[in-house]
C-alpha positions as CSV (number, residue, x, y, z in Angstrom):
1,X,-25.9,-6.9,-16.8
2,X,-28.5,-8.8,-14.3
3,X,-27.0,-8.9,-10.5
4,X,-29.0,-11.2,-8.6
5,X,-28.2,-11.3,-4.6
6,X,-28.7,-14.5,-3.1
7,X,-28.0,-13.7,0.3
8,X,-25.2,-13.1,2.6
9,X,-21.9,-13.3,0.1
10,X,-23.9,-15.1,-2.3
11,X,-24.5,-13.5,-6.2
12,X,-25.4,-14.6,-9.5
13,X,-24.2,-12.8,-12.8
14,X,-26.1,-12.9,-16.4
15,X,-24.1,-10.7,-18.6
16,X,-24.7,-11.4,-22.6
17,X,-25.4,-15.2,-22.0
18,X,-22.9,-15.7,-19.5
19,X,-23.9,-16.6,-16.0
20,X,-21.5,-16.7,-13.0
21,X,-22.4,-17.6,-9.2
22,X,-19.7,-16.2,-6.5
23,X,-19.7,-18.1,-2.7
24,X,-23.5,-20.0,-3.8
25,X,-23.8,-20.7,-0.3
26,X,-27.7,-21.9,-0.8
27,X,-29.2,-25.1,1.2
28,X,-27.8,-23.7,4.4
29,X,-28.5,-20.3,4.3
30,X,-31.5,-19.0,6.3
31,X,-32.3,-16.1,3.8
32,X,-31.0,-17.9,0.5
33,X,-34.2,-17.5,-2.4
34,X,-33.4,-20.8,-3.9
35,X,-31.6,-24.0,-3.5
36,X,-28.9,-25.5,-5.3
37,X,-31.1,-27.6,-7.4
38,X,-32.6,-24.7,-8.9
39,X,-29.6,-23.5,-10.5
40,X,-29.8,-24.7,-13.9
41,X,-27.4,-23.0,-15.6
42,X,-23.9,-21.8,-14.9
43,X,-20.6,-21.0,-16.9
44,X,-18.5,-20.5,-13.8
45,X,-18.8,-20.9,-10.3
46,X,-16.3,-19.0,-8.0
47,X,-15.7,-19.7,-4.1
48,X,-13.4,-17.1,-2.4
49,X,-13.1,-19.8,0.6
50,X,-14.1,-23.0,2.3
51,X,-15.7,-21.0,5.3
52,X,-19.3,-23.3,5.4
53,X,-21.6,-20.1,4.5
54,X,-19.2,-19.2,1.4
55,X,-21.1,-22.1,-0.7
56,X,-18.0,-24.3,-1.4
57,X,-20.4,-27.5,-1.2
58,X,-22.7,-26.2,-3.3
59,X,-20.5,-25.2,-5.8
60,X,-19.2,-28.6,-5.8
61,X,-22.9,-29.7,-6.5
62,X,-23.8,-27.0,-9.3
63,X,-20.5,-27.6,-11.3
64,X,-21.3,-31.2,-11.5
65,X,-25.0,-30.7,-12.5
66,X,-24.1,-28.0,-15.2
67,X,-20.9,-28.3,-16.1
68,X,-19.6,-25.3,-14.8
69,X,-15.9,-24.6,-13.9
70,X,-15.3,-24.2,-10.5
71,X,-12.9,-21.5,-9.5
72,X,-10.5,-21.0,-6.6
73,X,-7.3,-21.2,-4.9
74,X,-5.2,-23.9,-5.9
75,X,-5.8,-26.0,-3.0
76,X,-9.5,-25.7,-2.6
77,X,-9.9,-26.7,-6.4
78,X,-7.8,-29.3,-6.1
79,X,-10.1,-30.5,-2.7
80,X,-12.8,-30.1,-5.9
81,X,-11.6,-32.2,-8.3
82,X,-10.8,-35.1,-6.0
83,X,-14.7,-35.0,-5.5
84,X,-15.8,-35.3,-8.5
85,X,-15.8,-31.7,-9.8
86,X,-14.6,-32.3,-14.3
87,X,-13.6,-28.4,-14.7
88,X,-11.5,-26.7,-12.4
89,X,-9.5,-23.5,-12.3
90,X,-7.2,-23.3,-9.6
91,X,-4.9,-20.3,-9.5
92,X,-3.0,-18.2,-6.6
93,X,-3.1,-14.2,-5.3
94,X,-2.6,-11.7,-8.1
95,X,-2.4,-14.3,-11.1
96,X,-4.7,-13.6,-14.0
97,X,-6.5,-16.1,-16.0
98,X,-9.3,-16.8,-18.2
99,X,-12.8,-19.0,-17.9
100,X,-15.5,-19.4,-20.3
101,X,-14.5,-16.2,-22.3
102,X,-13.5,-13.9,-19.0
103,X,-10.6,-12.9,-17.6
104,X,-10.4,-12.2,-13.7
105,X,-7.9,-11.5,-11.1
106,X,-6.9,-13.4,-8.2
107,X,-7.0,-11.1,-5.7
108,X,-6.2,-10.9,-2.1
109,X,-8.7,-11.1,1.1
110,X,-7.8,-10.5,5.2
111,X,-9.4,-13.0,6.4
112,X,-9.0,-16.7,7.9
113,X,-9.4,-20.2,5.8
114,X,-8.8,-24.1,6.5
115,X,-7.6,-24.7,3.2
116,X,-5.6,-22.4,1.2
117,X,-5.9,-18.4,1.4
118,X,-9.0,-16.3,1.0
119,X,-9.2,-15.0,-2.3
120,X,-11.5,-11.8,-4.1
121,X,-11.9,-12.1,-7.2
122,X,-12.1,-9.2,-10.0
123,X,-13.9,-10.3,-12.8
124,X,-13.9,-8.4,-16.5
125,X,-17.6,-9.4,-18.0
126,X,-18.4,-8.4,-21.6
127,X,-20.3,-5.0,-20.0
128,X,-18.3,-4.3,-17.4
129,X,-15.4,-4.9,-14.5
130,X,-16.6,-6.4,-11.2
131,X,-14.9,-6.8,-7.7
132,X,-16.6,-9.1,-5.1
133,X,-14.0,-9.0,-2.2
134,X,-14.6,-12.2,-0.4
135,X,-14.2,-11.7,3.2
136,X,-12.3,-9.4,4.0
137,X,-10.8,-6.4,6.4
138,X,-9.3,-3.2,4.4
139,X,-5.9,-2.8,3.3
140,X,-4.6,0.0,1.5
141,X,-3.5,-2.2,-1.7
142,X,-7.2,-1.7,-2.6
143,X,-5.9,1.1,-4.1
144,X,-3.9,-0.5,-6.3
145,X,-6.7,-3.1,-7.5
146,X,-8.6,-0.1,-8.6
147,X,-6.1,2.0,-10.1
148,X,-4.7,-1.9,-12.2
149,X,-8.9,-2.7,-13.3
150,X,-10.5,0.6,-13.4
151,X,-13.5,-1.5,-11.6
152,X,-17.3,-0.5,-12.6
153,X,-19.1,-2.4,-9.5
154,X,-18.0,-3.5,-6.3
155,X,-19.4,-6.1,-4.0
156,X,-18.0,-4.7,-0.3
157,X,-18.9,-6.8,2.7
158,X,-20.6,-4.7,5.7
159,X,-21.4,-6.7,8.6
160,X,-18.6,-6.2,10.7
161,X,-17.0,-8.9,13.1
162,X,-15.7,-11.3,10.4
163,X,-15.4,-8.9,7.9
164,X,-15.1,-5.0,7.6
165,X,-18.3,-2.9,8.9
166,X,-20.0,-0.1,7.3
167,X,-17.0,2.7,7.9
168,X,-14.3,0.6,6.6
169,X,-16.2,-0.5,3.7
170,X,-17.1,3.3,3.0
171,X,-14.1,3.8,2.9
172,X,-12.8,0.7,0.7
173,X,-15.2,2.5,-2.0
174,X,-12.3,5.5,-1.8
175,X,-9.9,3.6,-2.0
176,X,-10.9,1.5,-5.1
177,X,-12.1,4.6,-7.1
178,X,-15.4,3.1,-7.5
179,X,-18.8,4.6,-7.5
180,X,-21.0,1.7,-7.7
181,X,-21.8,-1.2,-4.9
182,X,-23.9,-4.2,-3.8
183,X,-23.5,-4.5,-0.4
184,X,-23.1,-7.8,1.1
185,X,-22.7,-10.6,3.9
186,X,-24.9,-8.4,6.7
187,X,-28.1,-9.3,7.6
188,X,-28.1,-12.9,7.8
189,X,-27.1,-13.9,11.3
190,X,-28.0,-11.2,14.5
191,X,-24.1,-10.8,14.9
192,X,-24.6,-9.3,11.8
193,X,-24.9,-5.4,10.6
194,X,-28.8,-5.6,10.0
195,X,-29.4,-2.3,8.0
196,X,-27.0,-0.9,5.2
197,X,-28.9,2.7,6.6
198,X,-25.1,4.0,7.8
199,X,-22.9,2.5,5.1
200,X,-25.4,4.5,2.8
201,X,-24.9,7.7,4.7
202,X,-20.7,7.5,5.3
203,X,-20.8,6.6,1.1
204,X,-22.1,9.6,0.2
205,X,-24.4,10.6,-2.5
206,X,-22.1,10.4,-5.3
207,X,-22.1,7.0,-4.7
208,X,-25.0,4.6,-5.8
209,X,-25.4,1.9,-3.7
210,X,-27.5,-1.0,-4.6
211,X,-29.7,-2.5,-1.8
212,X,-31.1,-5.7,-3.0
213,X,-33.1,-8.4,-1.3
214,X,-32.2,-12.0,-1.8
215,X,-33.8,-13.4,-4.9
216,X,-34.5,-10.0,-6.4
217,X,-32.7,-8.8,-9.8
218,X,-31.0,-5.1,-10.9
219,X,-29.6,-4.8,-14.1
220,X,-26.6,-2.4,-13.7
221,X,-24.7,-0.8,-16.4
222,X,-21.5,1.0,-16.4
């Protein structure tokens, strides 16, 4: 499976001719690699919430141009489809359903929205089970998410203020049982955690983190 960061909350999936964006938040973003008009392809495109830097715009702009279904709470998709959007899924906090072959979870997220809730989302891809947590504090239920998916790869925000920091998401990893992790949404704005240097350290070495810079690939298997 090939995890390509784009930046801040942004990441694209290619998993066994699949390909997924989460929170494409692109033409805005000062360390984004590429623009919305270089996304050729997509299968899905999933927004966690309508927060500007989450890529909810750009979604609506890559699902028109490929095709792809755009994913979200039910009232942001809705917002979707009255622009224009032909394919939407829009579903509510611990629902399951299924787009272009996958299942994933509805999942919760602390965290403030104009439309709708926050969502995460955990995703079961062909080669493995992924949780991209949106933005979010930590709650205990985390536990519960990983004991339900036995999740292989975790996307944990770090950069503190609007989301959890470095200790908390260290401690998310616990909680989820998982022992692989992209950190993401630091680095983009000075309010921002800059370096993923102490989430590293408070994760351990059993843990493999996986630092990527925006625009650069890892293929990651279980």
């Amino acid at each position: 499976m090939k995890i390509t960061w784009l930046g801040h909350a942004g990441i694209m999936i290619e998993d066994e001719g699949k390909t997924i964006l989460i929170d494409p938040w692109l033409n805005g973003n000062p360390v984004a690699p590429i623009k919305v008009e270089d996304i050729k392809k997509a299968d899905a495109v999933f927004v966690t919430h309508d927060h500007g830097d989450h890529g909810y715009a750009e979604a609506v702009v890559i699902c028109k141009n490929t095709g792809a279904t755009f994913v979200s709470i039910f009232e942001l998709a809705n917002k979707a489809q009255s622009e224009g959007v032909k394919n939407v899924l829009g579903g509510n906090i611990g629902g399951t359903a299924e787009v272009a072959g996958m299942k994933f979870v509805f999942t919760v997220a602390l965290h403030s929205s104009t439309i709708g809730h926050p969502l995460g989302f955990i995703i079961m891809l062909p080669n493995m089970t992924i949780y991209h947590a949106g933005d979010t504090g930590i709650f205990t239920d985390m536990k519960l998410l990983g004991d339900l998916y036995d999740i292989d790869l975790a996307f944990l925000p770090i950069g503190s203020l609007f989301t959890m920091g470095p200790k908390e998401a260290a401690k998310a990893l616990q909680l989820l049982g998982v022992q692989k992790v992209v950190p993401i949404h630091y680095k983009t704005f000075p309010v921002l955690v800059q370096d993923p240097k102490e989430f590293i350290e408070i994760a351990g070495p059993m843990i493999d983190v996986y630092v990527l810079e925006p625009g650069v690939s890892k293929e990651i298997g279980r």
